[in-house]
C-alpha positions, 0 to 999 in steps of 0.5 A: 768623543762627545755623544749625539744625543744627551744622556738622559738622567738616570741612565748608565754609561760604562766606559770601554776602560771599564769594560775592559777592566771587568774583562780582565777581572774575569779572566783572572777568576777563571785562571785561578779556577783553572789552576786550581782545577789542574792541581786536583788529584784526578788520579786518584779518582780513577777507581770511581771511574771505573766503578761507575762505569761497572755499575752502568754496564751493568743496569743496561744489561739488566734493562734488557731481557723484560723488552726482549722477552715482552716482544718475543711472547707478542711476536709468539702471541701474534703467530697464535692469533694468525694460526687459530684466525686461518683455522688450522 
């Protein structure tokens, strides 16, 4: 197959063989990586897991009472505020 237009100098041509071969190239990369990652001791780490997960539970419950409490004293203020301004 012979191009319509010619090249122009400087430019690059990349065949589809070498495509292909870049392609195949990456493949192989990411299967190594792969099977290196399947042969990682996950298991052991499970611990961390859980430990993590402890830590988290546990800043989220202590997030929550400084909320709460700012809106229940603004909900209480609010009701004061009302109660007062209807002169009672």
């Amino acid at each position: 197959m012979t191009p319509s237009a010619p090249i122009p100098d400087g430019s690059v041509v990349i065949t589809p063989t070498e495509v292909y071969a870049e392609v195949r190239a990456t493949h192989d990369e990411v299967k190594s990586v792969s099977s290196k990652l399947d042969s990682l001791p996950i298991a052991d780490h499970s611990h961390l897991l859980a430990d993590h997960e402890t830590r988290i539970r546990t800043l989220e419950r202590a997030r929550w009472p400084l909320p709460s409490l700012a809106a229940v004293t603004s909900v209480g203020a609010l009701v004061l505020g009302l109660y007062e301004a209807l002169g009672h």
